[in-house]
C-alpha positions as a LaTeX table, in Angstrom:
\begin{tabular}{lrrr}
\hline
Residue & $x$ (\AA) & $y$ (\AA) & $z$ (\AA) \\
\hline
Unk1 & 0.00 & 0.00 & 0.00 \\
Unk2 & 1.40 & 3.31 & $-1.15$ \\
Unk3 & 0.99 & 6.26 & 1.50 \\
Unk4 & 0.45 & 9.65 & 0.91 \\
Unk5 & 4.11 & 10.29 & 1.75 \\
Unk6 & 5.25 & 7.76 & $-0.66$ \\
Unk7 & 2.98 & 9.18 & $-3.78$ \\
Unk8 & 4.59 & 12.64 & $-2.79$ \\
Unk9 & 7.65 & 11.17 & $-3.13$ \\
Unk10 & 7.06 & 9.27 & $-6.19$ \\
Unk11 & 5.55 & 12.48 & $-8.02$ \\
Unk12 & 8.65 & 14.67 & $-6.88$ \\
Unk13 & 10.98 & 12.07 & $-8.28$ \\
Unk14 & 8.98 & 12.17 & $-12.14$ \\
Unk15 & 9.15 & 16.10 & $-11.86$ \\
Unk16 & 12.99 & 16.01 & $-11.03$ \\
Unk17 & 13.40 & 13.43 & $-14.08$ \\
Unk18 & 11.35 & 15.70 & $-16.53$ \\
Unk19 & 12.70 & 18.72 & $-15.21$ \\
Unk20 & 16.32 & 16.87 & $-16.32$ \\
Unk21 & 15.06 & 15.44 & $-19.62$ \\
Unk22 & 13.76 & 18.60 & $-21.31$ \\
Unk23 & 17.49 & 20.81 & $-21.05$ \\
Unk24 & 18.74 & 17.58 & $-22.48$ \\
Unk25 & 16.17 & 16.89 & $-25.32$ \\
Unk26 & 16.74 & 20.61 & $-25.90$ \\
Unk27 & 20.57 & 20.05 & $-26.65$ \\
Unk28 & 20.37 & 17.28 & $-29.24$ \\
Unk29 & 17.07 & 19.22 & $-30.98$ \\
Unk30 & 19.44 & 20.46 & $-34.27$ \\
Unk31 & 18.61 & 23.91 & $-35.11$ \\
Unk32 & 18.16 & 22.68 & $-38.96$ \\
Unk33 & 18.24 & 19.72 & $-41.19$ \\
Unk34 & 19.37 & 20.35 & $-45.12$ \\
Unk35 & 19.16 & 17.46 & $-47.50$ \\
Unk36 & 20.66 & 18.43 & $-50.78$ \\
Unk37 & 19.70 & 19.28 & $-53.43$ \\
Unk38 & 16.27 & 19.71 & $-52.28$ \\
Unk39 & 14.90 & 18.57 & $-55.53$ \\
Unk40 & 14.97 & 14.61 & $-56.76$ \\
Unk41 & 16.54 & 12.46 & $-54.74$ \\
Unk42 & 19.01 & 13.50 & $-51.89$ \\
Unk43 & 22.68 & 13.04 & $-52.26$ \\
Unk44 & 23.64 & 14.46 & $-48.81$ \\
Unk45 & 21.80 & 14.83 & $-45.67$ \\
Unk46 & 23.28 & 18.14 & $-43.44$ \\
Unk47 & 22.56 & 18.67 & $-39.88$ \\
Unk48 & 23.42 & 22.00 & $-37.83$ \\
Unk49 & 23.31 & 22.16 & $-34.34$ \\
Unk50 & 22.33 & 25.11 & $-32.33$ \\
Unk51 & 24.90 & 28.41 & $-32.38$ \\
Unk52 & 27.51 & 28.25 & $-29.42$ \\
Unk53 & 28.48 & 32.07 & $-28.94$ \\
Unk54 & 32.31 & 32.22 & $-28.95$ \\
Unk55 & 33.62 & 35.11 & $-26.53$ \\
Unk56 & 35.91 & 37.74 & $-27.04$ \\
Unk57 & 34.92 & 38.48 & $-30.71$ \\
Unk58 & 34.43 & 42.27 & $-29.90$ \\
Unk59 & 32.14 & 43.72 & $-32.78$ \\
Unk60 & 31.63 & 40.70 & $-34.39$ \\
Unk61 & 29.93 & 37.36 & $-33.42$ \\
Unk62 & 31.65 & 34.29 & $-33.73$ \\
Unk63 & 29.49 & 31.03 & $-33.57$ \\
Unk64 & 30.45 & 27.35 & $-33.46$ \\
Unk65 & 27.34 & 24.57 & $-35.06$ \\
Unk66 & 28.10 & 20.74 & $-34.60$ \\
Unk67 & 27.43 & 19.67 & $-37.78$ \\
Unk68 & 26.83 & 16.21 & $-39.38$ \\
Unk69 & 27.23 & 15.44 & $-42.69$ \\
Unk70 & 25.54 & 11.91 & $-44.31$ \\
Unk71 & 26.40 & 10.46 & $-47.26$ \\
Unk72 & 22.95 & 9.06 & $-48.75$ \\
Unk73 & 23.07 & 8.07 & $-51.95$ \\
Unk74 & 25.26 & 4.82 & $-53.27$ \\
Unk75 & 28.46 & 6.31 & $-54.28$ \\
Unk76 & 31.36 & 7.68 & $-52.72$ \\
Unk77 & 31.70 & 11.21 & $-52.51$ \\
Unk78 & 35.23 & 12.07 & $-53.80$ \\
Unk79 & 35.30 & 15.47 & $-53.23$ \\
Unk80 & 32.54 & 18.60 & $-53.13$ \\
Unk81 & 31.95 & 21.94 & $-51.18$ \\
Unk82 & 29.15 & 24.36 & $-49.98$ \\
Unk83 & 28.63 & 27.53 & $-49.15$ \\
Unk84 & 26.68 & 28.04 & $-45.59$ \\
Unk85 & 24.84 & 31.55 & $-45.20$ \\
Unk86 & 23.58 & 32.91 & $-42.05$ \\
Unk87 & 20.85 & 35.00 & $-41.37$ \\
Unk88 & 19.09 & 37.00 & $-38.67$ \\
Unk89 & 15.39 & 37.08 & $-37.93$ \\
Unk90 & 14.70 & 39.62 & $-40.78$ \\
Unk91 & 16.37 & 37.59 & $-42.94$ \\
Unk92 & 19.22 & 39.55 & $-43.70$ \\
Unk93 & 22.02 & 37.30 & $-44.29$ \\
Unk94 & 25.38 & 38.50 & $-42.04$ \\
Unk95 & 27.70 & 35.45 & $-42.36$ \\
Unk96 & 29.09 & 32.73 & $-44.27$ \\
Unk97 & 31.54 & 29.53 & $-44.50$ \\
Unk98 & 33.16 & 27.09 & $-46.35$ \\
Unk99 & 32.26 & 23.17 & $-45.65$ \\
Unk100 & 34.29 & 20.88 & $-47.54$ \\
Unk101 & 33.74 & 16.79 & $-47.87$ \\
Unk102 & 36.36 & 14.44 & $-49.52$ \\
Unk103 & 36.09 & 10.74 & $-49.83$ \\
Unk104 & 33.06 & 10.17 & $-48.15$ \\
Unk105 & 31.58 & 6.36 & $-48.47$ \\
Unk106 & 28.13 & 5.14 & $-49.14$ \\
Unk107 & 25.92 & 5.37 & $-46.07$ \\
Unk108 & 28.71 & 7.36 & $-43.82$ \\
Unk109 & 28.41 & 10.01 & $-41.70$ \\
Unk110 & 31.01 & 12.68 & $-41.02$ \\
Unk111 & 30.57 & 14.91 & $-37.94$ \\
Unk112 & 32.91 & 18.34 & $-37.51$ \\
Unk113 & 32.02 & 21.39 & $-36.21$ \\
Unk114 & 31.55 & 24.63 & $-38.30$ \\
Unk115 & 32.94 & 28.43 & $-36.98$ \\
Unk116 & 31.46 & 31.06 & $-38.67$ \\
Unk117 & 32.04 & 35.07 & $-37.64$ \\
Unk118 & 28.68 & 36.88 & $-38.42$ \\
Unk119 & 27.84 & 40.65 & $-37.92$ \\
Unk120 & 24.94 & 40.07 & $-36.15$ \\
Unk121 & 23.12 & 37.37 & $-34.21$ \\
Unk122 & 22.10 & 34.11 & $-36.14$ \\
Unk123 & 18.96 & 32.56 & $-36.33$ \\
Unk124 & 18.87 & 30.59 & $-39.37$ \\
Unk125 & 20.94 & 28.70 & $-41.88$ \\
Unk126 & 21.14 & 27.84 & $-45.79$ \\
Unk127 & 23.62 & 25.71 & $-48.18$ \\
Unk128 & 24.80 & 25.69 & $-51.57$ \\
Unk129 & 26.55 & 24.09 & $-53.22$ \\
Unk130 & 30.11 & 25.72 & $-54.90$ \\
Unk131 & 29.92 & 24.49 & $-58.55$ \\
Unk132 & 33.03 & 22.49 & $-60.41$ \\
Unk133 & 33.70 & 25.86 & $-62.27$ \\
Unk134 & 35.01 & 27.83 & $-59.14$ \\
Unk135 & 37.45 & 24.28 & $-58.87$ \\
Unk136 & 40.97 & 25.32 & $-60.27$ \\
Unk137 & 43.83 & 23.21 & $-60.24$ \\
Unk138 & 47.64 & 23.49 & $-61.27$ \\
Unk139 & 49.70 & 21.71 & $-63.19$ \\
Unk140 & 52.87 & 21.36 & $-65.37$ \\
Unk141 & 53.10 & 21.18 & $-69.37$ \\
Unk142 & 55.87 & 20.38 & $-71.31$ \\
Unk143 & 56.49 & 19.60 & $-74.45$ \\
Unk144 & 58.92 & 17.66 & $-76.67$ \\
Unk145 & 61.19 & 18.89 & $-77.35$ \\
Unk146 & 60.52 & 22.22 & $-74.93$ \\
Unk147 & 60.75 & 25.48 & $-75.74$ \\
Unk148 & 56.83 & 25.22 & $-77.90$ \\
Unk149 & 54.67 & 28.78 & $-77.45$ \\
Unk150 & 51.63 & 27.16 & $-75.24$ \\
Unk151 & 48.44 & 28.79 & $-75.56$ \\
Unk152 & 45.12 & 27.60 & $-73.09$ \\
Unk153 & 42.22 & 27.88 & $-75.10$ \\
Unk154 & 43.51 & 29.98 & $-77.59$ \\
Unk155 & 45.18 & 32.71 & $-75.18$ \\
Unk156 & 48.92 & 32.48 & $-74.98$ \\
Unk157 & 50.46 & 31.31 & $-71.39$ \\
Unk158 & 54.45 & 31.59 & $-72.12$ \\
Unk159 & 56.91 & 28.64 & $-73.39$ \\
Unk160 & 57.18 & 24.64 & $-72.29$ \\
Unk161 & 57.41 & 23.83 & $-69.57$ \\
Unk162 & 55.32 & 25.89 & $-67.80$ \\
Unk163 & 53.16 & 25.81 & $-64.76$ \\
Unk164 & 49.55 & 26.59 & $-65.51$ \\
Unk165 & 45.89 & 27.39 & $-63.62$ \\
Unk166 & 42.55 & 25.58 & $-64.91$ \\
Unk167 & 38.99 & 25.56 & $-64.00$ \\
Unk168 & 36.86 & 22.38 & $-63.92$ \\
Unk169 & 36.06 & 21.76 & $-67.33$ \\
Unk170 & 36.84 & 20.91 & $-70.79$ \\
Unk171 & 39.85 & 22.79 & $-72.42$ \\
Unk172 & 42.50 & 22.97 & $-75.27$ \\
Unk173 & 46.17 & 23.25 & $-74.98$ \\
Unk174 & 48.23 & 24.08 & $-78.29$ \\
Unk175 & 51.39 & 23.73 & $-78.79$ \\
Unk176 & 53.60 & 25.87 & $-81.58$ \\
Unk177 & 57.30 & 25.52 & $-82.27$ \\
Unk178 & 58.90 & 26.80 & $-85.45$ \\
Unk179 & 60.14 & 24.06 & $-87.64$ \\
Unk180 & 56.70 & 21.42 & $-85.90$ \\
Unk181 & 53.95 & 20.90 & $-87.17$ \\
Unk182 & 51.51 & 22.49 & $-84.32$ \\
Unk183 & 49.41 & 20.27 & $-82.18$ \\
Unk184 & 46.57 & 20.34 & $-79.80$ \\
Unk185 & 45.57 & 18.20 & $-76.65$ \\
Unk186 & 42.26 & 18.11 & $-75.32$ \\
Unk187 & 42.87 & 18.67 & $-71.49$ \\
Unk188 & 39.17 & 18.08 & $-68.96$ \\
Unk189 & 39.33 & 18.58 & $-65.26$ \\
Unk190 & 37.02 & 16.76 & $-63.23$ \\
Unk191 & 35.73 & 18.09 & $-59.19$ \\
Unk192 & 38.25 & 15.06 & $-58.22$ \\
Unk193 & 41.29 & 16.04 & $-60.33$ \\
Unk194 & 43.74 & 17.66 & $-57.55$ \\
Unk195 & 46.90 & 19.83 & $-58.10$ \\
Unk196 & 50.23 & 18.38 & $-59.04$ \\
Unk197 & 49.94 & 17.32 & $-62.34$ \\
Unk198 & 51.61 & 16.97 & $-65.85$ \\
Unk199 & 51.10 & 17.11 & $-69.04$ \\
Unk200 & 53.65 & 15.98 & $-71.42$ \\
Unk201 & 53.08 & 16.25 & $-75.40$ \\
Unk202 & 55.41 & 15.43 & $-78.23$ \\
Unk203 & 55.28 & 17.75 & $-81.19$ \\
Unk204 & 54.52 & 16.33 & $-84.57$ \\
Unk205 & 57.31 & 15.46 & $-87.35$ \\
Unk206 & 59.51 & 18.96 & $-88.38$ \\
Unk207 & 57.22 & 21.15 & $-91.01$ \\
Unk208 & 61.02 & 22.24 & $-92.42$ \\
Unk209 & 64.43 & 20.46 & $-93.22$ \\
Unk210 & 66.55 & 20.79 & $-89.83$ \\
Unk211 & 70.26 & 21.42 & $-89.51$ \\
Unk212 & 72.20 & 20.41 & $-86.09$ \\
Unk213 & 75.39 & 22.04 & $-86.13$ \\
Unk214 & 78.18 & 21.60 & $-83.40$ \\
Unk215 & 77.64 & 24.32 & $-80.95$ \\
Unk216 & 74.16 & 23.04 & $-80.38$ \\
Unk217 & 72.01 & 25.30 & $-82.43$ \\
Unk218 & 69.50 & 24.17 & $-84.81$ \\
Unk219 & 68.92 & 25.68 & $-88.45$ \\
Unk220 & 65.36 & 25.14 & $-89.52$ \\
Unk221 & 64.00 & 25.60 & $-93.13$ \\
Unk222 & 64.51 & 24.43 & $-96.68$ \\
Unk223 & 67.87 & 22.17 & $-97.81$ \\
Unk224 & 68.75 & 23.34 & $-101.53$ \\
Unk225 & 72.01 & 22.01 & $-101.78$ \\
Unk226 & 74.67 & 19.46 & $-99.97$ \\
Unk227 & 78.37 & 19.36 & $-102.00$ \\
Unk228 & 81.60 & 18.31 & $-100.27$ \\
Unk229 & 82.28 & 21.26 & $-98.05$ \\
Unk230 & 79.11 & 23.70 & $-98.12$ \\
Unk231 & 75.67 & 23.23 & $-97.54$ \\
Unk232 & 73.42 & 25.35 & $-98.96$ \\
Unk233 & 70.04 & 26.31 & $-96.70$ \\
Unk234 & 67.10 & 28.86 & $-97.02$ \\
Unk235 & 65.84 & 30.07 & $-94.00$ \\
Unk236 & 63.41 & 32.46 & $-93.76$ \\
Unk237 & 63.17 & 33.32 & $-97.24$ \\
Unk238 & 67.62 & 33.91 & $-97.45$ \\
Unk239 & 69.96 & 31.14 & $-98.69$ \\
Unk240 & 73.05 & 30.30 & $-95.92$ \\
Unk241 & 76.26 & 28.60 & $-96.59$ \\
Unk242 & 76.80 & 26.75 & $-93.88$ \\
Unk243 & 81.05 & 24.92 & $-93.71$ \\
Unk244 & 80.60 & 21.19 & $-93.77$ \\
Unk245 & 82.89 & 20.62 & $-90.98$ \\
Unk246 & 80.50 & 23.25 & $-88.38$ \\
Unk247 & 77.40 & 20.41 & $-88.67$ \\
Unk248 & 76.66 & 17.56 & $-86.85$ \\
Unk249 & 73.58 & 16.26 & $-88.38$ \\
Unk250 & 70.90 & 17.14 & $-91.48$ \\
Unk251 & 67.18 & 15.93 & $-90.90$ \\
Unk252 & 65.32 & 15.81 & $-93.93$ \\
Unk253 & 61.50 & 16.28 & $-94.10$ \\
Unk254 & 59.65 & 13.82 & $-96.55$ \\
Unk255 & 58.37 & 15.93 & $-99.89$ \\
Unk256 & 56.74 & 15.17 & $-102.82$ \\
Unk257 & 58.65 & 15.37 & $-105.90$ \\
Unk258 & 57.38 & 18.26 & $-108.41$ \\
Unk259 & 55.25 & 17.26 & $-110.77$ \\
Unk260 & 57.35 & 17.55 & $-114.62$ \\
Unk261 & 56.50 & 20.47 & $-116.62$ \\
Unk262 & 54.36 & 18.91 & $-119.35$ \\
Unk263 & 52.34 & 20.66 & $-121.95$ \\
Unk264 & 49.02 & 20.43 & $-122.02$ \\
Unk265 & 47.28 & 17.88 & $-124.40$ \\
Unk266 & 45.91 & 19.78 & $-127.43$ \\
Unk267 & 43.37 & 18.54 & $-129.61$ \\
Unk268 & 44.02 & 17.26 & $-133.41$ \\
Unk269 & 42.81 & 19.54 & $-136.14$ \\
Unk270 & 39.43 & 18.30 & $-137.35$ \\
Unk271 & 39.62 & 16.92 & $-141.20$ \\
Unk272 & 37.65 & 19.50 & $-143.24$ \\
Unk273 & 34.29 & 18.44 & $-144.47$ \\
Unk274 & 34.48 & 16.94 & $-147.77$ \\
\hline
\end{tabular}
């Protein structure tokens, strides 16, 4: 038999446990959930906890959210980011961060927490995402042999080998060295290419006959003539006489051979009509 006593006791004890369990159920209430995008089917679930004030910020607010990011659909997520915006209660926005994920499996859930400095106090959040086009990455082209103009879709960015800056995307490299035939390479970053890079391309067959002589320079244009001692060589529209003894090697480009100087076929005179 329970006495009045006891059923005093008994209700105090369910107050107390209530009184306990609401600051607590408070706590792990998140201030927003985010599944993205918000149209079709989700790809990633976000939740934000409540703002934490950080002190000392002086005119501006700093704020820390627990955050919790799931990976819902079947794929790994290699590499993406989002924008966060913060806004006060008349919807003004006054902050904003950066979240980053990388190589997040199927089904798993990444938990960090999120600072943000605001000008004003926070009351609610948004995302978006940052697309593949704000993505750049660098890398090194070169070319064989170096020393080819390179141009990035069709503006010119200095000589091989040369450190470049790309957006995500599709885009054409061309290469252009005097004496080469000029080539192009189709170049596409992807949001999981990373920096670090190279590119390496080997120019097509010479355009021009090529002349190595001993000091290490190199003659490009048209061979006319090779006798014992001189060679003969037009380059850039002049003929050089170059001393037999001053080259190391003569690369010849393949040409067709003139066509012979034939007159054209005429007709026989028609026999008068008799």
């Amino acid at each position: 038999m329970i006495t009045p006593q006891g059923c005093k006791r008994i209700l105090r004890c369910i107050v107390l446990s209530l009184l306990l369990a609401v600051p607590a159920l408070a706590k792990d209430t998140p201030l927003v959930v985010i599944d993205w995008p918000d149209g079709g089917t989700p790809q990633v679930r976000f939740t934000f906890g409540k703002f934490k004030p950080l002190p000392g910020m002086s005119n501006l607010h700093g704020y820390v959210m627990d955050t919790t990011a799931e990976n819902l659909s079947p794929r790994r997520i290699a590499s993406t980011r989002f924008k966060v915006y913060l806004f006060d209660k008349s919807k003004a926005r006054i902050g904003e961060d950066v979240i980053a994920l990388s190589n997040v499996g199927p089904g798993e859930t990444v938990k960090f927490e999120t600072t943000v400095v605001t000008s004003g106090n926070p009351v609610s959040v948004s995302l978006q995402e940052i697309p593949d086009s704000a993505k750049t990455v660098s890398m090194t082209v070169n070319s064989t042999p170096q020393g080819a103009l390179l141009k990035v879709d069709g503006v010119e960015a200095g000589t091989t080998p040369r450190m470049i800056t790309v957006g995500a995307g599709k885009h054409m490299l061309t290469f252009i060295k005097e004496g080469f035939a000029a080539g192009n390479f189709p170049l596409e970053i992807s949001r999981d290419d990373v920096s670090g890079g190279t590119v390496s391309f080997e120019l097509g067959a010479s355009a021009m006959d090529s002349i190595e002589l001993r000091d290490g320079s190199v003659l490009n244009g048209d061979l006319v003539s090779i006798s014992g001692m001189d060679v003969e060589i037009r380059v850039g529209g002049g003929i050089q006489h170059i001393d037999r003894n001053k080259i190391k090697r003569v690369m010849l480009v393949e040409r067709q051979a003139p066509a012979p100087d034939v007159p054209p076929a005429v007709a026989p005179p028609q026999a008068p009509n008799q």
